[in-house]
C-alpha positions, -999 to 999 in steps of 0.1 A, spaced: 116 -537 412 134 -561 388 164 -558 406 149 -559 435 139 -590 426 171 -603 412 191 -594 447 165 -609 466 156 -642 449 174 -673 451 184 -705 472 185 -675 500 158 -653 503 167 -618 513 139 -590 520 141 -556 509 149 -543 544 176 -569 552 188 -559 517 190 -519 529 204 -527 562 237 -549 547 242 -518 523 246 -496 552 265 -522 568 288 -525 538 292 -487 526 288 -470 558 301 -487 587 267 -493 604 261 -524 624 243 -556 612 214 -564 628 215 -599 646 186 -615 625 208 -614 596 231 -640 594 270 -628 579 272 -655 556 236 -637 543 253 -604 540 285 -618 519 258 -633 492 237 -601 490 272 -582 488 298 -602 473 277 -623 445 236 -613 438 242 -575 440 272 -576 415 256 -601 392 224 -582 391 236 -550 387 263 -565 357 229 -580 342 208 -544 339 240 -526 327 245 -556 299 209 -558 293 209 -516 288 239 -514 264 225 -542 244 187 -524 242 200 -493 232 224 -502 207 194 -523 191 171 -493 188 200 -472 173 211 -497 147 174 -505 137 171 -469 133 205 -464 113 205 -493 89 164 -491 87 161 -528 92 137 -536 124 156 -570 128 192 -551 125 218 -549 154 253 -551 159 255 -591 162 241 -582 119 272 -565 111 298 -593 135 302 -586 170 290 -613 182 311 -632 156 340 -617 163 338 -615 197 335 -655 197 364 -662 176 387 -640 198 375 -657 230 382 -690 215 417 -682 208 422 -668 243 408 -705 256 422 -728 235 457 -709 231 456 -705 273 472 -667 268 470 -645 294 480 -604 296 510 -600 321 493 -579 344 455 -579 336 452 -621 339 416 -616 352 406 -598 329 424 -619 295 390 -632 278 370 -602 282 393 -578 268 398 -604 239 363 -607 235 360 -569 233 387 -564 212 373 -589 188 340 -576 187 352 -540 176 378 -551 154 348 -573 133 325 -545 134 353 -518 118 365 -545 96 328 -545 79 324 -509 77 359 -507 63 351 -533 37 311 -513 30 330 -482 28 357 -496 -3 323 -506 -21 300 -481 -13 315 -445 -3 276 -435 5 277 -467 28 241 -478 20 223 -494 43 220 -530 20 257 -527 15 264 -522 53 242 -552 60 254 -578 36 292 -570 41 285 -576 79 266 -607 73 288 -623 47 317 -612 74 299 -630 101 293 -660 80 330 -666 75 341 -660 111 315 -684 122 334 -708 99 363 -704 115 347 -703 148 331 -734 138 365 -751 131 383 -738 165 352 -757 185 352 -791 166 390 -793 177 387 -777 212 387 -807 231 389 -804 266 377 -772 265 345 -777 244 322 -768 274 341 -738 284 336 -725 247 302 -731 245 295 -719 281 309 -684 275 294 -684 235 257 -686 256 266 -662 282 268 -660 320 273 -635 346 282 -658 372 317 -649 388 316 -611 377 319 -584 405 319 -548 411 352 -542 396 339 -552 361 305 -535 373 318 -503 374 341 -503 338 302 -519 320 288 -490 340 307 -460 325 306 -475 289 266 -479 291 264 -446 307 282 -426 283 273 -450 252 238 -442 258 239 -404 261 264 -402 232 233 -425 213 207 -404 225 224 -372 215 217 -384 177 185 -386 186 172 -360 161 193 -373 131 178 -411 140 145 -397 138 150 -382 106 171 -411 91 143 -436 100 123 -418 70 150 -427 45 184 -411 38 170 -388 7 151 -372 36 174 -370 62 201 -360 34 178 -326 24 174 -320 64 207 -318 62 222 -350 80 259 -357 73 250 -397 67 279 -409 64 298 -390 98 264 -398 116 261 -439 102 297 -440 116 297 -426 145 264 -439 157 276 -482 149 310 -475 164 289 -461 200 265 -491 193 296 -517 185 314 -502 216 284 -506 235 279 -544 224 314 -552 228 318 -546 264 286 -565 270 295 -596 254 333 -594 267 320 -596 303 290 -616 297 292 -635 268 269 -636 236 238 -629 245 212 -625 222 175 -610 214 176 -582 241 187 -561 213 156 -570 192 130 -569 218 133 -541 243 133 -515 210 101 -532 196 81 -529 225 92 -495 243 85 -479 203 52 -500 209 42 -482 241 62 -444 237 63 -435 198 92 -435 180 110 -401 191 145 -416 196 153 -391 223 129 -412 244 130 -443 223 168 -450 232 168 -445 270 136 -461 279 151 -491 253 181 -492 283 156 -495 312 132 -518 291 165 -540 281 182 -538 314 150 -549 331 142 -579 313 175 -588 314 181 -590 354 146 -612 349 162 -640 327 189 -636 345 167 -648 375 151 -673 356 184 -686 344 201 -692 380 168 -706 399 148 -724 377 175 -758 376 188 -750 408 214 -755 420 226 -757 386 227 -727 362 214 -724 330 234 -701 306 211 -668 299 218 -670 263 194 -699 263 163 -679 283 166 -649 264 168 -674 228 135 -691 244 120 -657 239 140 -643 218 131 -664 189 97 -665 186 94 -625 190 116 -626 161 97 -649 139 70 -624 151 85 -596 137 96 -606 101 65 -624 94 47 -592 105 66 -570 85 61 -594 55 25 -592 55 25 -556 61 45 -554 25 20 -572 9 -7 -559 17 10 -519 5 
């Protein structure tokens, strides 16, 4: 229904039947009926179908790596912007505009695989760093190496944009995040990464559910911690790395969509994960929406809808969690 919605909403409004009858046009050869106009069936194909199918799979990779990272590092406001993605991810992108580089044969393509690239390279550096102080990689020591780490790339972040000059409002565009200009090409690489991140996420599902108990318990169930911590924030840091190279930093999907779907289906992470993709995909093609109609014609970035809600959910949460400490 949500994407539905997010095909067939805009400056153009196109019904679910006009919508079926361009696909058909477009993948199997069939005619276009006369009521629908070409230049209607180049926006459905060519621009809202793209966009709001890049928006679920972004939304998705970002839900689920939220719900596993809360689970891993047993912190309810954890995810992988905590331990630098976002951060990294940023600083990378900045270079790439401010420095004007571009790849010899992937020039379309230049900022996100910076972006990506950054992302990752941020997250391994922090568990790289956690791992030289804590061979047990403890969940406070994984958190404050990735925080402190985030800190000082934001710094130098933070210096890159006060001298960007001209492009100041390209920087800040993409650090907000947009999916405008993104097509099925880049559709189909987000789509295989989400696909396969969230299975491989899933999979742990038995070792999250045990490790959300504490790791003494999930140590005498016999969970290899420290193979498991790993290889479940590398899925989640691939996962949030090719969301933000492609779309920018977009934040608080990772915090909400686990919340709620443990809210309404328990806390079995078998469930908890995939329904955390639908949940996270689905609210994400919505802001989305909200973000390209509610200024029309111009476009605010989706960073700034999903921070609108984003925020006060989070506030929410810790001051929930604090009360609930005082009063055990």
């Amino acid at each position: 229904m949500c994407l539905l919605l997010g095909m067939g909403v805009g400056s153009v409004s196109i019904s679910p039947g006009d919508m079926i009858a361009i696909v058909r046009s477009q993948l199997g050869g069939a005619a276009l009926p006369e009521r629908i106009p070409a230049i209607t069936a180049s926006i459905l194909w060519s621009l809202r179908m793209p966009r709001a199918i890049m928006a679920f799979l972004v939304g998705a990779s970002l839900a689920a790596s939220g719900a596993a990272m809360q689970s891993v590092l047993r912190n309810p406001l954890a995810s992988s912007y905590t331990l630098g993605v976002s951060s990294g991810a940023s600083l990378a992108a900045a270079a790439v505009i401010l420095s004007g580089f571009t790849l010899p044969f992937f020039q379309g393509y230049t900022l996100a695989l910076a972006g990506f690239a950054g992302g990752l390279a941020t997250v391994f550096l922090a568990m790289g760093l956690a791992g030289r102080f804590d061979r047990n990689l403890e969940n406070t020591t994984v958190i404050l190496i990735g925080m402190v780490l985030s800190l000082f790339v934001n710094a130098i972040l933070t210096l890159l944009t006060a001298f960007s000059g001209e492009h100041l409002q390209q920087l800040i565009f993409w650090q907000m995040g947009s999916f405008a200009g993104l097509g099925w090409t880049n559709c189909g690489l987000v789509a295989a990464i989400a696909l396969l991140g969230t299975l491989a996420l899933t999979r742990f599902g038995r070792e999250l559910d045990l490790m959300t108990f504490g790791e003494e318990q999930a140590l005498s169930a016999g969970v290899e911690l420290r193979r498991v911590k790993l290889a479940v924030i590398a899925l989640c840091a691939l996962l949030t790395g090719s969301a933000v190279a492609f779309a920018g930093v977009i934040g608080f999907i990772d915090l909400i969509a686990p919340h709620v779907v443990r809210r309404l289906f328990g806390s079995n992470h078998r469930l908890v994960i995939p329904m955390s993709a639908l949940f996270g995909g689905s609210f994400m093609v919505v802001a989305d929406l909200v973000s390209r109609t509610i200024v029309s014609p111009a476009e605010m970035p989706v960073g700034a809808v999903t921070a609108l809600v984003g925020a006060p959910f989070f506030a929410w949460v810790y001051f929930r969690r604090r009360r609930g400490e005082r009063r055990a």
